[in-house]
N, C-alpha and C positions, 0 to 999 in steps of 0.2 A: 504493500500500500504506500509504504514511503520512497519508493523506489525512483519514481518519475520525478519528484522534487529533489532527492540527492544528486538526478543527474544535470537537471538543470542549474542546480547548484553551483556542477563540477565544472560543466560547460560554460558558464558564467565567469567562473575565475582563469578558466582558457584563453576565452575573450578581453580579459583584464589584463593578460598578460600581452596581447598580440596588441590591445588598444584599438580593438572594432566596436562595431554596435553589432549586439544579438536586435532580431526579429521584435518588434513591438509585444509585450504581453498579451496587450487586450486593444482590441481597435481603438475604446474610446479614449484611452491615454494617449493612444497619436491623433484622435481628434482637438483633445485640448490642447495636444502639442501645436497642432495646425493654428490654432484661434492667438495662442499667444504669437509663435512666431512671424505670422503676418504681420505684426508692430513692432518689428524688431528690425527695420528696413535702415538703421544707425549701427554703428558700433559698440558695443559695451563690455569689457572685461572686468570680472573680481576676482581678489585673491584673498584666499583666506593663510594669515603666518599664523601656524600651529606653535606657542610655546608649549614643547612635549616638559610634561615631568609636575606642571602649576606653578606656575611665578607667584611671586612674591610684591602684590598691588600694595601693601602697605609701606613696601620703600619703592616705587614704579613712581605713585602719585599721593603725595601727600599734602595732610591739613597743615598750615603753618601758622593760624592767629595762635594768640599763646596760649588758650584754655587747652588748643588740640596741642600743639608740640608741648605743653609741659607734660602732660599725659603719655605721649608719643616716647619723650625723652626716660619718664621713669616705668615705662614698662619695657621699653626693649633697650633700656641701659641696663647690663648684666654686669656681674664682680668677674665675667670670664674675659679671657682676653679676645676673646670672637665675637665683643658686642655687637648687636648688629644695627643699633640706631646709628644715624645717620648727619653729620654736621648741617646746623645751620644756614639759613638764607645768610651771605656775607663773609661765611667763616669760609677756609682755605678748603678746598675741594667741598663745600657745601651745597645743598639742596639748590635748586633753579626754579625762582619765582614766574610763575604765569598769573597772568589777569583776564579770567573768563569774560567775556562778555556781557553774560549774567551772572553776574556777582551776588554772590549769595551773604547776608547779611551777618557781619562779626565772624566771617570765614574767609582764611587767605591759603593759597595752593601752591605748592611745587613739586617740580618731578625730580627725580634722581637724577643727581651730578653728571652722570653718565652719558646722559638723554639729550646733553644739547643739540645734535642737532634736529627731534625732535618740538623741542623750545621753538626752535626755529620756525616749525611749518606749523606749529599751533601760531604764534602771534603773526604768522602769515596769512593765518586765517583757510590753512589747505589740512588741519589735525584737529581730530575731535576729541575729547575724552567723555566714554560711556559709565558711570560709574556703580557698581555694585551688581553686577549681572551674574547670572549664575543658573545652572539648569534647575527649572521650576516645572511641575507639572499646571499648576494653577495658579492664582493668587493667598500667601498664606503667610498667618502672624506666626510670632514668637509662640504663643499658649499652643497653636492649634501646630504647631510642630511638635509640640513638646508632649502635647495629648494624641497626637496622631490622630486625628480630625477628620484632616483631606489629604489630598495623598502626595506621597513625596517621592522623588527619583528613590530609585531602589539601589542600596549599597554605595550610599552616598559615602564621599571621602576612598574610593578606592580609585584608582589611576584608569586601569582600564573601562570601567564601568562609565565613571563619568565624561571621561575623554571622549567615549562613544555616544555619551547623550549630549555632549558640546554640538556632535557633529554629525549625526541624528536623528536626535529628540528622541531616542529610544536606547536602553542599557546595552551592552556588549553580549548578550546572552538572544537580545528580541531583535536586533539591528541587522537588516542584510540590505539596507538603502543610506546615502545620507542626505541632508537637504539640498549641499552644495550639486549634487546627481539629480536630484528631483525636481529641480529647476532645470536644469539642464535636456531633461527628459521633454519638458513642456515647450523647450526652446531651440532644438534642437535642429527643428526641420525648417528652420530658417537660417540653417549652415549650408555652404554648398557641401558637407562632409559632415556626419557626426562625429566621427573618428575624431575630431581636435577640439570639441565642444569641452572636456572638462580631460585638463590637463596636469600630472604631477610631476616638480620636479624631486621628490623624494617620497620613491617609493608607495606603494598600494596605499592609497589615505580613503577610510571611510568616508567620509567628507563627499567624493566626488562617484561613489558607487551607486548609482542610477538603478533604477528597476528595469530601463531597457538600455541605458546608454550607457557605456563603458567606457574609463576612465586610459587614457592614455600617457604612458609613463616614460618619461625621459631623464633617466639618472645620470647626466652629465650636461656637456657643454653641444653635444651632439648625439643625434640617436644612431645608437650601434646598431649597423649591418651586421647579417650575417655572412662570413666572410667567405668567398672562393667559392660565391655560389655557380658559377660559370667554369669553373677548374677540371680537368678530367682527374677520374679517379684510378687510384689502385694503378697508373700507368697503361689506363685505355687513351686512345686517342683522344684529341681535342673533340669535344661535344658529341661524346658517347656516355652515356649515364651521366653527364654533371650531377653535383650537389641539387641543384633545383630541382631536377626532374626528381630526383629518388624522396625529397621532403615534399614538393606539392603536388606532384602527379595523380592521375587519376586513381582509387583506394576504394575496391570493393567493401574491405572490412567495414562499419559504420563508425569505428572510433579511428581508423585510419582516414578511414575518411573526411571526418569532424579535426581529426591535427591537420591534414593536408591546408582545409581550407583555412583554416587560423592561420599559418604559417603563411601563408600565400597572401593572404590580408594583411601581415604583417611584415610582409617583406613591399608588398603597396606605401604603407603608410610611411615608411620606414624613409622613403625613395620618393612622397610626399612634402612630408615635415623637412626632410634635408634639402628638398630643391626650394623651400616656402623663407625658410626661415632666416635674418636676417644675418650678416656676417660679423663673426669677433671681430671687435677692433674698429674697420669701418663703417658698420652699421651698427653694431652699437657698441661703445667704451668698455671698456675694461674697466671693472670699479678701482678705485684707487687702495693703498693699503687701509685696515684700518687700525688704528691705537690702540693698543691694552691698555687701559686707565691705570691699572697696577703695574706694573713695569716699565712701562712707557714703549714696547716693542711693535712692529709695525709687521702685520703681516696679512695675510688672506684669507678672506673672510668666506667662509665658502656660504654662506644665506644671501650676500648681495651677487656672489655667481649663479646661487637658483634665482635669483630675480632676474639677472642679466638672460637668461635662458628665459624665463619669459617675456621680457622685452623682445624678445628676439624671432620668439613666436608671433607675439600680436603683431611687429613691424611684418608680418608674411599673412596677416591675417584674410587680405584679397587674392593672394595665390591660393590660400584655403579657403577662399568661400565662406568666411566665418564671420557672424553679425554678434555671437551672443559667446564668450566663452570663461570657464571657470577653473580657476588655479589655486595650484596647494604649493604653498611652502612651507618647511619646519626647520625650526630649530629646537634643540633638546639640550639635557642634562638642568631643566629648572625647578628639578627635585632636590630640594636641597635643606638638608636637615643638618649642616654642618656646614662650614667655612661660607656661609651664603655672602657674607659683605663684599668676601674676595672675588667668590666667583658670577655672584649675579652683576656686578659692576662692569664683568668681563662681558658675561653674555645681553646686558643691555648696552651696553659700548655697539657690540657686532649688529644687534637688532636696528639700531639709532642709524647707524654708519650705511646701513644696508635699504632702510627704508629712504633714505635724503637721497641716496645714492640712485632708488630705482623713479623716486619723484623727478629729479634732474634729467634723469634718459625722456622721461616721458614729458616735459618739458620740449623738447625738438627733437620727436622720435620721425624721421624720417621728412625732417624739416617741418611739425607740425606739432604742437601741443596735444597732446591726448591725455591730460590728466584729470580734464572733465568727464571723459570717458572708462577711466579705468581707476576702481576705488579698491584701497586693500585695506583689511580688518584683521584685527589681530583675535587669538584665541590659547586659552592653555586649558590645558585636565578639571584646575577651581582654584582658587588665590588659596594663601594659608593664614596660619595664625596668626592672630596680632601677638601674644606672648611668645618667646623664644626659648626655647629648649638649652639654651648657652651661648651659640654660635651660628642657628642654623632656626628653621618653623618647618610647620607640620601642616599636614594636608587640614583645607578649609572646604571654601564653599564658595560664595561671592566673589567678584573680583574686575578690578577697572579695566579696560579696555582702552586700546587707541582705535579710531577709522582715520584714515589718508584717504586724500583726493582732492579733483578741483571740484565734484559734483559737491562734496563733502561741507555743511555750514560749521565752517570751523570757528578756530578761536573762544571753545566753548566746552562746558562740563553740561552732560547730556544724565539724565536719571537721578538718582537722588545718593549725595555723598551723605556716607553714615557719621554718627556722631565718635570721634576718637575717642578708644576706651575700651574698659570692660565691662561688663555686668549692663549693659544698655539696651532697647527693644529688639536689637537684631544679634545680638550676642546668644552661638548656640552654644559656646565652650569656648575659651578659651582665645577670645576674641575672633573665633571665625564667623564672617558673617552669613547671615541669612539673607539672598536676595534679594532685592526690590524691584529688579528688571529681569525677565526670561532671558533665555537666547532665545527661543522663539521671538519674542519681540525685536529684540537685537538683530535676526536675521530676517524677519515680514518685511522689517524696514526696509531692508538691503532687498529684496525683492523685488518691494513696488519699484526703488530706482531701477533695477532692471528690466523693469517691462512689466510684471504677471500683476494680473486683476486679484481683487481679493477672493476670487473664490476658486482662483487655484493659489492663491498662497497657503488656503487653508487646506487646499489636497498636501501641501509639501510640507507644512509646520502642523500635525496633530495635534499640539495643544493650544494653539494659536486663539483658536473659539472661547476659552476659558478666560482672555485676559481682553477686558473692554479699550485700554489703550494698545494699537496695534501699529502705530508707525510713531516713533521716538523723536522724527521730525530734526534728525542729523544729517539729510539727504535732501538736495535743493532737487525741484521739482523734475 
């Protein structure tokens, strides 16, 4: 009985690997697809940068009037030598003052030292901050958490679990779609290709796993060939058996069959993306080195080389046929229950360096600003704790967020900043917080800018129905 879903399962992750699109499920999901993509006659890219591991939002962006940093200063100033509070607005490598827009009253903000040159594109008005967002199935208080009331993500505070309801909206156990796919599904057939609709430069991300559209994966600077497919074999003459014919030839068998054709699709695609996409160097820069805040050492950032790999695709986006399309990048290691001062300094340095870096290409991407058209959003597993373990915090819940772009109303705190401390209404333990904004919300929004009506955002966000405010109003029209 479970037999015909295992296999399409199997065949599924086939397709993921070759970077095709399987057969539509159900007609009427390519009919919706049909309805959005006909408004899709512009170009639009998003990218979603995965912090793997759950960063640490309480030194990313902080409160600085003095009720919040004296609070700030005596809970995470430790007797250990790996305290991990943070110097002051003015002091020698100190926090970085921003002035929102809408200025919230007896509250003043800054981001971490690290982050200028995000500073930058926030008081440029192209960087938003979303504040306290976190996977929510509903809207829900402090009591009705604590009584288990209405219902709450399942196995909250685990890595894998939430990571997969970030990217989603369902646990690592119920998830074989994610939003960043489900969009893409609705948008798809307004590509002249689906094949490049939702594109990874690291690696299989749920994120971009479609219920019909499959996620195309290019782990470097170029998509590897496979190689000497034209070479005679074993010392037959020149084009007697090549490599090709023996991998996509004709295959009675049904599973020789089903590799033939993926393989064959994937030597297409392959020979696509490489004739589309634009050239290192002089189509698009080479990111610069970037600084280790702690050592002062200069070297290569490998998150602004996946961004440069997407630049590099959208500059090809008219050799591809491609109106609407969606990207993953990750950075990792922001699990960090020890030496975090040292090393998240490091790894927001690279994030900073990489995100200015990919705003500037698109800036004069092929002589054209396109940063109206392509927005990136940040994302990690859940923020951690306000209290410190010594040196290091522990898996949370809640946690701020950046959005890039030109679409993007920047120069601005988007949601509601919680009150610094402990023991407050959104305090579940230990100063992690309890959300105040979905990622469903967080990502509706990011929808409508993309094209889709509300009533297929609500085919792509399942909890989306449950929360009466549904666009955050971070995204110019």
């Amino acid at each position: 009985m479970h037999h015909p879903s295992s296999r399409r399962q199997f065949l599924g992750k086939m397709l993921a690997m070759a970077g095709t699109t399987s057969m539509p499920f159900t007609l009427n999901l390519a009919a919706m697809g049909n309805a959005a993509a006909q408004n899709a006659t512009d170009y639009k890219a998003m990218v979603c940068l995965f912090m793997i591991g759950g960063n640490d939002h309480f030194n990313t962006v902080l409160a600085t009037d003095s009720t919040s940093w004296n609070e700030y200063k005596r809970v995470r100033t430790t007797s250990d030598a790996g305290s991990i509070a943070l110097p002051g607005v003015g002091a020698t490598g100190g926090v970085l003052p921003i002035l929102p827009t809408s200025p919230q009253a007896g509250r003043s903000y800054a981001l971490h030292p690290a982050l200028g040159p995000l500073k930058q594109l926030f008081d440029a008005g192209r960087l938003a901050v979303l504040a306290n967002v976190g996977t929510l199935v509903q809207p829900t208080t402090l009591a009705q958490y604590q009584a288990r009331t209405v219902q709450v993500p399942q196995r909250l505070f685990s890595h894998n679990d939430q990571a997969a309801m970030w990217q989603s909206s369902l646990t690592e156990t119920a998830a074989s779609s994610g939003w960043g796919g489900r969009m893409a599904d609705l948008l798809a057939s307004g590509n002249g290709s689906a094949t490049f609709t939702c594109v990874s430069t690291s690696g299989s991300a749920l994120f971009l796993a479609g219920r019909s559209v499959r996620q195309y994966q290019i782990n470097g600077p170029v998509a590897a060939p496979i190689s000497k497919l034209d070479d005679r074999l074993f010392g037959l003459p020149t084009g007697t058996n090549p490599l090709r014919q023996l991998i996509t030839g004709e295959q009675a068998d049904p599973f020789r069959k089903e590799h033939a054709a993926v393989v064959s699709r994937a030597i297409s695609a392959q020979v696509a993306i490489s004739s589309a996409m634009l050239p290192v160097g002089s189509g698009v820069p080479d990111p610069t080195p970037y600084i280790n805040p702690n050592t002062g050492a200069a070297a290569v950032n490998p998150l602004a080389v996946q961004l440069q790999t997407v630049a590099r695709i959208i500059g090809g986006r008219s050799a591809l046929g491609a109106r609407r399309q969606v990207f993953y990048v990750s950075l990792g290691s922001f699990d960090m229950h020890d030496n975090q001062r040292i090393s998240q300094a490091d790894l927001l340095a690279r994030m900073a360096h990489a995100m200015a870096y990919f705003d500037g290409v698109l800036a004069s991407l092929q002589g054209a600003d396109m940063r109206k058209q392509v927005t990136l959003f940040t994302a990690s597993d859940f923020g951690r704790t306000f209290t410190s373990n010594g040196d290091g915090t522990d898996h949370g819940w809640g946690s701020h967020h950046f959005i890039m772009g030109g679409a993007v109303k920047g120069k601005d705190i988007y949601g509601s900043m919680p009150v610094t401390g402990l023991g407050h209404a959104l305090d579940v333990g230990s100063g992690a917080l309890l959300p105040t904004t979905s990622v469903d919300q967080y990502g509706a929004t990011l929808a409508k800018w993309f094209g889709l009506p509300d009533s297929q955002i609500a085919d792509v966000f399942p909890n989306i129905l449950n929360f009466s405010n549904r666009n955050l109003g971070f995204m110019a029209a």
